[in-house]
MIDOSE-1310 file (N, C-alpha, C; in nm, 2 decimals, decimal comma, always signed):
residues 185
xxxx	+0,08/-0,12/+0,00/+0,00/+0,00/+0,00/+0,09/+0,12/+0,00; +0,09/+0,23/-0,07/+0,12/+0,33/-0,14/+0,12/+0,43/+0,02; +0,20/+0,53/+0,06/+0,21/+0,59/+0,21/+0,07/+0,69/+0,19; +0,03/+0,73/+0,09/-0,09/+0,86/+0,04/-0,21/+0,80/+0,05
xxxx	-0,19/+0,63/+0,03/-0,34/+0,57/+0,04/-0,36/+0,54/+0,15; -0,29/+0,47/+0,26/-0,29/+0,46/+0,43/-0,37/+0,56/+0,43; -0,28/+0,72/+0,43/-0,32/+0,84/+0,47/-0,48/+0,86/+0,45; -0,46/+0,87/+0,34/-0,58/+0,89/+0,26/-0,75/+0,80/+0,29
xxxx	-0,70/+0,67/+0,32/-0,82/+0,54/+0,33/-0,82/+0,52/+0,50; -0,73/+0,51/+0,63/-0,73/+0,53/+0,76/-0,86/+0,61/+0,79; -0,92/+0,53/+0,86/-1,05/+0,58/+0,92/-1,06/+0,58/+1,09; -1,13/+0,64/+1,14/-1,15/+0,60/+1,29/-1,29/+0,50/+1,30
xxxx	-1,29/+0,38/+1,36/-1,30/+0,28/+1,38/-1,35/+0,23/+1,48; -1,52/+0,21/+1,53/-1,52/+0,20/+1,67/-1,60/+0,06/+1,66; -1,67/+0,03/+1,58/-1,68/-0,09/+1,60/-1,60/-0,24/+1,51; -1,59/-0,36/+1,59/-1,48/-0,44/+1,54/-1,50/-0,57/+1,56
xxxx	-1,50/-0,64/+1,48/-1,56/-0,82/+1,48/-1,46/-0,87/+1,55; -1,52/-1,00/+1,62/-1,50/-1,06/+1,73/-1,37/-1,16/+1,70; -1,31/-1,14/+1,57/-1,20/-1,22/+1,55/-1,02/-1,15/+1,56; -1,02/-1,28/+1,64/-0,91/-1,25/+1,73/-0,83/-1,18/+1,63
xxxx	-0,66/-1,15/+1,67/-0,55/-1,07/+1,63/-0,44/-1,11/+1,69; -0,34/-1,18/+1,59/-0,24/-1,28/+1,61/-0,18/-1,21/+1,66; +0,00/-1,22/+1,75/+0,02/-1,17/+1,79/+0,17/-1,10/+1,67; +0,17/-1,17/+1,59/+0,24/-1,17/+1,50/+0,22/-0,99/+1,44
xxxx	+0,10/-0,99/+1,43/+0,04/-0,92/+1,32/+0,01/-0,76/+1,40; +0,00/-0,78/+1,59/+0,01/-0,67/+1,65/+0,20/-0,62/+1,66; +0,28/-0,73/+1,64/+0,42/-0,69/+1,68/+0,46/-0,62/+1,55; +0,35/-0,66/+1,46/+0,40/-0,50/+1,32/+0,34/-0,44/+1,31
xxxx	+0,26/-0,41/+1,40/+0,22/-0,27/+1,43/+0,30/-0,18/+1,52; +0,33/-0,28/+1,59/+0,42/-0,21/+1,72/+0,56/-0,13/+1,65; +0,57/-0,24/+1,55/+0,73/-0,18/+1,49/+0,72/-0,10/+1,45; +0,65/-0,09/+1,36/+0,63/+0,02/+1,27/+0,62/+0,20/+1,37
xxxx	+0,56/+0,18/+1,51/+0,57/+0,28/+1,62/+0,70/+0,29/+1,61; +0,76/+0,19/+1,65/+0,94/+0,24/+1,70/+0,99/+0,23/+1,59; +0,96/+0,28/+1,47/+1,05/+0,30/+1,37/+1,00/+0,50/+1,36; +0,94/+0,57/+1,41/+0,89/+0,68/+1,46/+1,03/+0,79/+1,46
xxxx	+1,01/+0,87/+1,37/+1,12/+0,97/+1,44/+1,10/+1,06/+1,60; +1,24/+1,07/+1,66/+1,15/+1,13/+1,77/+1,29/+1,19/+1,84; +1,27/+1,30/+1,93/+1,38/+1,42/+1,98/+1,49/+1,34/+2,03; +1,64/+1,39/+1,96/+1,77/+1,38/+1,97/+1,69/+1,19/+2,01
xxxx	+1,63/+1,14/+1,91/+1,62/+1,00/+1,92/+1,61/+0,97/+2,06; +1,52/+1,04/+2,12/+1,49/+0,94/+2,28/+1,42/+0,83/+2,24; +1,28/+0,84/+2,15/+1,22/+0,74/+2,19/+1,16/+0,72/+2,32; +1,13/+0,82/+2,36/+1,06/+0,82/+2,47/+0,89/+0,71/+2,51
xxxx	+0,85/+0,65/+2,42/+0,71/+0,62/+2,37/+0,72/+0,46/+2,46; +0,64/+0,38/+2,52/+0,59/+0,27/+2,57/+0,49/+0,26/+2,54; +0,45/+0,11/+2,48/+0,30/+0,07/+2,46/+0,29/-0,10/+2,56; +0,15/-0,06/+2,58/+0,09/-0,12/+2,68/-0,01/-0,22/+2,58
xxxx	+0,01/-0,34/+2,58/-0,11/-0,41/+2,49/-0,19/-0,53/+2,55; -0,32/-0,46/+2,58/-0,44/-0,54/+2,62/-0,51/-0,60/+2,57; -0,52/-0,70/+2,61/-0,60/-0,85/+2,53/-0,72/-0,93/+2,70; -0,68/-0,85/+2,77/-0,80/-0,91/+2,91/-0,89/-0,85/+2,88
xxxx	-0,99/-0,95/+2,88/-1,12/-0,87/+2,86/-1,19/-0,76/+2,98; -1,12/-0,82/+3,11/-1,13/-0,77/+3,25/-1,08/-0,58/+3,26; -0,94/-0,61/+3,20/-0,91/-0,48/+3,20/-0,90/-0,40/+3,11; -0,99/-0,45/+3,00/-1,01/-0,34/+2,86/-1,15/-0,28/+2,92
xxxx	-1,23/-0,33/+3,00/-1,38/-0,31/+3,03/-1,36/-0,17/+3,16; -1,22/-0,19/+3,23/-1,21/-0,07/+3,34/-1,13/+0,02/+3,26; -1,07/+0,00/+3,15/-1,02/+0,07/+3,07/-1,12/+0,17/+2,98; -1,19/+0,12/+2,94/-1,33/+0,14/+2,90/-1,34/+0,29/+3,01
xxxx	-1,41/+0,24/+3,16/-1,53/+0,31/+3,23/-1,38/+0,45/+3,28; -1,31/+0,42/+3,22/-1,23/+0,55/+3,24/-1,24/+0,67/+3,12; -1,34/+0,65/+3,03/-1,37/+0,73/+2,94/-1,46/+0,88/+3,02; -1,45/+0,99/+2,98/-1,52/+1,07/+3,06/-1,66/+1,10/+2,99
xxxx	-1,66/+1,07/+2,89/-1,86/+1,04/+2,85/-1,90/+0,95/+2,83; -2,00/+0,91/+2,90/-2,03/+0,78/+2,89/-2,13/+0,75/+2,75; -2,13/+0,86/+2,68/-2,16/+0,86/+2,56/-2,05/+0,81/+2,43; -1,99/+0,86/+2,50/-1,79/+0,85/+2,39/-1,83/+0,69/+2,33
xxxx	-1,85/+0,68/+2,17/-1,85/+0,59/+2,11/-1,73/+0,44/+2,12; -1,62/+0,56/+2,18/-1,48/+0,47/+2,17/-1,54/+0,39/+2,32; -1,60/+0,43/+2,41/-1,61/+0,31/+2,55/-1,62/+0,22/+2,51; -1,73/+0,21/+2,45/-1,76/+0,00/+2,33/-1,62/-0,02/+2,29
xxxx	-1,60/+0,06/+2,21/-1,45/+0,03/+2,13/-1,36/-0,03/+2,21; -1,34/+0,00/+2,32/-1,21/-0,01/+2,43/-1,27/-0,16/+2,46; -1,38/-0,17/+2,49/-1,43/-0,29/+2,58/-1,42/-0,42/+2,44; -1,47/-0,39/+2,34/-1,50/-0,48/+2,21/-1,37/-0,54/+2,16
xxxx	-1,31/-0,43/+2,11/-1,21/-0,46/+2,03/-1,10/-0,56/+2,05; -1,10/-0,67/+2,03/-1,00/-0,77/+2,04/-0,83/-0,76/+2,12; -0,83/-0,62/+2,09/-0,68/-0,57/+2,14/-0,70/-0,44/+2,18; -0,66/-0,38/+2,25/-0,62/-0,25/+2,32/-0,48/-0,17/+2,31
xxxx	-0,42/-0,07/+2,25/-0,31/-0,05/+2,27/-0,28/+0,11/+2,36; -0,23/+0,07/+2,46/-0,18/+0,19/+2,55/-0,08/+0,23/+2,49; -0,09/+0,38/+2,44/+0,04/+0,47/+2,41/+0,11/+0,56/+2,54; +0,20/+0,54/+2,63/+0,26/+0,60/+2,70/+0,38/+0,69/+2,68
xxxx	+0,40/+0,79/+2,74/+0,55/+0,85/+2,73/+0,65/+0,86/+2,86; +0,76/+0,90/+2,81/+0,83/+0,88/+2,90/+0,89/+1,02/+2,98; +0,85/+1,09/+3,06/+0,87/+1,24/+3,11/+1,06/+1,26/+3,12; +1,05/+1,42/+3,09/+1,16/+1,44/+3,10/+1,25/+1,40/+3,02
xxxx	+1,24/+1,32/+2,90/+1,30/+1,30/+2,81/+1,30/+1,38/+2,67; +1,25/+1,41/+2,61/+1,22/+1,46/+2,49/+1,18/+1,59/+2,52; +1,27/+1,68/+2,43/+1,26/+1,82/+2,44/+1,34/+1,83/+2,58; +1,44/+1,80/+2,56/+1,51/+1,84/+2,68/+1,67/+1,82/+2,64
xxxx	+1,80/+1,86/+2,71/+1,91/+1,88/+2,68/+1,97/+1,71/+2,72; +2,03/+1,68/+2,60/+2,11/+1,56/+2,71/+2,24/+1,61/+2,80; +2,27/+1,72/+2,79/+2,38/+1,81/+2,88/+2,36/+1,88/+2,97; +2,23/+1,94/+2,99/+2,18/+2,00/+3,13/+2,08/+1,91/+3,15
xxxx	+1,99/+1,86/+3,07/+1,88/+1,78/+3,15/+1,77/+1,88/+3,17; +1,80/+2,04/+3,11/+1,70/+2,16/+3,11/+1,60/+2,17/+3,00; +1,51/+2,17/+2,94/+1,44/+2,21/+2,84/+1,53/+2,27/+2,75; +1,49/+2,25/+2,59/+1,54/+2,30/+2,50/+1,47/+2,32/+2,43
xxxx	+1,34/+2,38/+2,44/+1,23/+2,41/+2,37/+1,15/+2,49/+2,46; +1,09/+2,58/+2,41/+0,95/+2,64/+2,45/+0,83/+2,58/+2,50; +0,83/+2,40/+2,43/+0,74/+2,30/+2,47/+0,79/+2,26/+2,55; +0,91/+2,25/+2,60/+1,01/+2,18/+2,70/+0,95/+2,08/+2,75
xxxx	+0,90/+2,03/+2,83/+0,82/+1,89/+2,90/+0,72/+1,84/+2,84; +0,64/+1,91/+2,73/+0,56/+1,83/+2,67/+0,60/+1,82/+2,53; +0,75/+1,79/+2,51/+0,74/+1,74/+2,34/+0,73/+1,58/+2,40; +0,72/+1,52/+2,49/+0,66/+1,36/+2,46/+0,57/+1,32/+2,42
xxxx	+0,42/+1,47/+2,37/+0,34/+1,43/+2,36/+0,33/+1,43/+2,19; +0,44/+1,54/+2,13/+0,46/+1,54/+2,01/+0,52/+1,36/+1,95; +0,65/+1,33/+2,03/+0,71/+1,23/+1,99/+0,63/+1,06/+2,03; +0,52/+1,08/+2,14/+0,43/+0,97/+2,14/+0,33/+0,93/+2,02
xxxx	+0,30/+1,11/+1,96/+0,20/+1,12/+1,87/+0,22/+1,07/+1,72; +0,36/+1,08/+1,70/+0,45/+1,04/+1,61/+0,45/+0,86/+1,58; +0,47/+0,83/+1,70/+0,46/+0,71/+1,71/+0,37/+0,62/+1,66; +0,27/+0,70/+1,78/+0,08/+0,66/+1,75/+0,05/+0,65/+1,59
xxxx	+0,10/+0,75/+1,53/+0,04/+0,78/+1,41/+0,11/+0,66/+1,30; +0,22/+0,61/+1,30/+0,28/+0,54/+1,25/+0,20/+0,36/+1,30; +0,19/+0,37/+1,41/+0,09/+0,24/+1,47/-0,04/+0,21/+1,39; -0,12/+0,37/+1,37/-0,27/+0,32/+1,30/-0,22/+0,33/+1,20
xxxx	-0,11/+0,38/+1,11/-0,14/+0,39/+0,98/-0,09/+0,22/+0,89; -0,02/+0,17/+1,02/+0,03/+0,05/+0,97/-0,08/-0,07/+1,01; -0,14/-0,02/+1,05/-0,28/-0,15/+1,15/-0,39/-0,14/+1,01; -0,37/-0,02/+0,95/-0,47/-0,04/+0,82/-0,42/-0,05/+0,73
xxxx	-0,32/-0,06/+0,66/-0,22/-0,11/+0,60/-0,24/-0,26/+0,57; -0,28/-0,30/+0,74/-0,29/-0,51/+0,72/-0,44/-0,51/+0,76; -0,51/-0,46/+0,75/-0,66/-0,44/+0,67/-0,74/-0,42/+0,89; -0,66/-0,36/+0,96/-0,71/-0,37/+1,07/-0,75/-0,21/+1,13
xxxx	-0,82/-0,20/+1,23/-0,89/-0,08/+1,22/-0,81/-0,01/+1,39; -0,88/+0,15/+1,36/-0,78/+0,16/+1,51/-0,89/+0,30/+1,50; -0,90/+0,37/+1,69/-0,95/+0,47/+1,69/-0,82/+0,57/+1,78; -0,80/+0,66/+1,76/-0,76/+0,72/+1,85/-0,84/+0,80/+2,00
xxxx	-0,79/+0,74/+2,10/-0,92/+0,76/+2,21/-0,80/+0,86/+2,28; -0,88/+1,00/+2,30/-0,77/+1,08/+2,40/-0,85/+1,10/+2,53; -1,01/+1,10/+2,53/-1,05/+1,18/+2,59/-1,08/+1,06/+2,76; -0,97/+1,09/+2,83/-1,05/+0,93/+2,95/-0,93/+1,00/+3,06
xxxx	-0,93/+0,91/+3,20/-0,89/+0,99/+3,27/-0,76/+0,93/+3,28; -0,64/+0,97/+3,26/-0,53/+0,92/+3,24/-0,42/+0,86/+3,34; -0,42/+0,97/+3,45/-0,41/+0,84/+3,60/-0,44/+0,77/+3,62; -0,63/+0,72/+3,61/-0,65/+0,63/+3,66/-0,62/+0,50/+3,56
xxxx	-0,63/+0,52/+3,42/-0,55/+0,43/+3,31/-0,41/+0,38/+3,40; -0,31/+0,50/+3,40/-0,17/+0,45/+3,46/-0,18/+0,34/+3,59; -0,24/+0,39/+3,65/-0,33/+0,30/+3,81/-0,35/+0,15/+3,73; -0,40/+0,17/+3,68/-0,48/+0,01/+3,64/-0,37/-0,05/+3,57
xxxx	-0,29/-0,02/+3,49/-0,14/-0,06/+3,44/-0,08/-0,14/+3,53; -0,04/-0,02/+3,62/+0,12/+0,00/+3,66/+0,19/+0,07/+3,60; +0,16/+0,18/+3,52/+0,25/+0,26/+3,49/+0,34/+0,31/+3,58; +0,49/+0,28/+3,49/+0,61/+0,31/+3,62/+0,60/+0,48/+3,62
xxxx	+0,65/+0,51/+3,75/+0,70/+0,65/+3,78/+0,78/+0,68/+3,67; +0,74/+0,82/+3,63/+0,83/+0,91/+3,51/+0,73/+0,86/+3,40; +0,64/+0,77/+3,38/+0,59/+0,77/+3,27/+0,45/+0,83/+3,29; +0,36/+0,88/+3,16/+0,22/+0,91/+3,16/+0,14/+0,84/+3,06
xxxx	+0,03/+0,81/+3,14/-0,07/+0,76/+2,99/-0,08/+0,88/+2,87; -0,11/+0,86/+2,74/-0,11/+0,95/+2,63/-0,22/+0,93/+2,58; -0,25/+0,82/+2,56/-0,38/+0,79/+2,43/-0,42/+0,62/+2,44; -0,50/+0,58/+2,39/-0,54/+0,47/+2,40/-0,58/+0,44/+2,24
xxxx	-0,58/+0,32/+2,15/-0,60/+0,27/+2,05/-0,67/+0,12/+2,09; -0,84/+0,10/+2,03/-0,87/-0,04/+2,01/-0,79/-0,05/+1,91; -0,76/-0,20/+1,84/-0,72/-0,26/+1,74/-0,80/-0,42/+1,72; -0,85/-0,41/+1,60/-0,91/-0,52/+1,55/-1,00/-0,55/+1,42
xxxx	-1,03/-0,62/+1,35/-1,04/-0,62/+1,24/-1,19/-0,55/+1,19; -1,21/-0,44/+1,13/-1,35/-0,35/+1,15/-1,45/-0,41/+1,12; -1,59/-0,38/+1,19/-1,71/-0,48/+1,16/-1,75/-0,31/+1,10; -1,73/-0,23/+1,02/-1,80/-0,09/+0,98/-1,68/-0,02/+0,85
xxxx	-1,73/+0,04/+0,79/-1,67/+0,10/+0,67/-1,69/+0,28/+0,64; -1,70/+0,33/+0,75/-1,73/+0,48/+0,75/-1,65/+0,53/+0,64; -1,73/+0,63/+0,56/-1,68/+0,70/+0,50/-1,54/+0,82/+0,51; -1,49/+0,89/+0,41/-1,40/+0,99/+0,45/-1,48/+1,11/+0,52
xxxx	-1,41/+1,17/+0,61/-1,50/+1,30/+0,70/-1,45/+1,39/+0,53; -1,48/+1,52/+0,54/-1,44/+1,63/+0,46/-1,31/+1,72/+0,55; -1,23/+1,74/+0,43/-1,08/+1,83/+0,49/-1,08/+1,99/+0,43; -1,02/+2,10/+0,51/-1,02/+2,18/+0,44/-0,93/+2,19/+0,32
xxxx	-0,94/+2,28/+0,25/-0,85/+2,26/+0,14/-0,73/+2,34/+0,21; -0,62/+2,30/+0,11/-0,45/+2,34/+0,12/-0,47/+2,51/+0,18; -0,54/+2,56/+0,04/-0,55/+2,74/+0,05/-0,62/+2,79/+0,19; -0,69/+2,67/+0,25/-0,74/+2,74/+0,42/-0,65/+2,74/+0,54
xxxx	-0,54/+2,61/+0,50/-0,44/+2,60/+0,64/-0,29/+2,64/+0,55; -0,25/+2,66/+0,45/-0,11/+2,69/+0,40/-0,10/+2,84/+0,38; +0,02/+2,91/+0,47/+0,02/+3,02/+0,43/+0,18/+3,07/+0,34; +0,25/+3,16/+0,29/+0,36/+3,17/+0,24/+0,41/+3,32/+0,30
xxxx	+0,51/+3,23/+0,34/+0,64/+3,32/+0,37/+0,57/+3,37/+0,52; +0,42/+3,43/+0,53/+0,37/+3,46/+0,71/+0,28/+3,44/+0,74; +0,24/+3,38/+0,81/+0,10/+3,37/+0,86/+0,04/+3,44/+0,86; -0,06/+3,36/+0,74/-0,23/+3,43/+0,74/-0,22/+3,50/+0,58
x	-0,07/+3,52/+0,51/-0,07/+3,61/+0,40/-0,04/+3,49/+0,28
């Protein structure tokens, strides 16, 4: 598959048939994450991958709407993928250990995102579906883990083969977000 058609055909994905997902077939999704560019190469990024039905379901009731389509998602989907980062790492000096950015403490969220994005685009790629879920309470995710100290939850991904075919949303065009030489002109 062509890198413009991923882009292009990747959909968000909330519901997902009941057939399992080898483990083969999640360890290239994973790679394809850690092939991610990411600051002075930390690699800051940890994925957490859930397959208990027990703790995709409290994984689930940590969504903050209980409307949020992705709660089924978390609970259904044959696999769960926790995107974590690693604090203090990225965006920061390996010589002082001080920020080197204006984002200073939160480029993990850029270099997790990086990651993430490389995970769903490769999950549909091998014909498997993925949502990006940000919106849940992220401590208590870490809590239910074991997320070690220095790390934070980031995002959550179901993964599993789609029972739905949603169409493309609509994008603005180039001329609404590209500007030349200054913003806005």
């Amino acid at each position: 598959m062509e890198t413009m058609e991923a882009i292009k055909g990747r959909r968000s994905i909330r519901q997902y048939k009941t057939t399992p997902v080898d483990d083969k077939t999640v360890e290239l999704v994973l790679e394809a994450a850690r092939w991610a560019p990411s600051w002075a190469n930390r690699q800051c990024w940890r994925f957490v991958v859930v397959r208990d039905s027990k703790i995709k379901a409290e994984l689930a009731g940590t969504t903050y709407s209980q409307t949020n389509q992705a709660r089924e998602s978390l609970k259904n989907a044959p696999v769960v993928i926790v995107a974590c980062g690693e604090l203090g790492k990225a965006g920061f000096s390996r010589d002082t250990g001080q920020p080197s950015t204006d984002k200073g403490e939160y480029w993990y969220m850029f270099d997790v995102g990086l990651a993430t994005q490389n995970l769903v685009l490769e999950a549909y790629s091998l014909g498997l579906g993925t949502v990006i879920v940000g919106s849940f309470d992220a401590k208590t995710v870490a809590a239910i883990l074991g997320v070690a100290e220095g790390f934070c939850v980031v995002a959550m991904t179901p993964l599993g083969y789609p029972d739905q075919d949603p169409g493309p949303r609509p994008r603005k065009e180039l001329a609404e977000i590209v500007y030349h030489d200054k913003f806005g002109g």
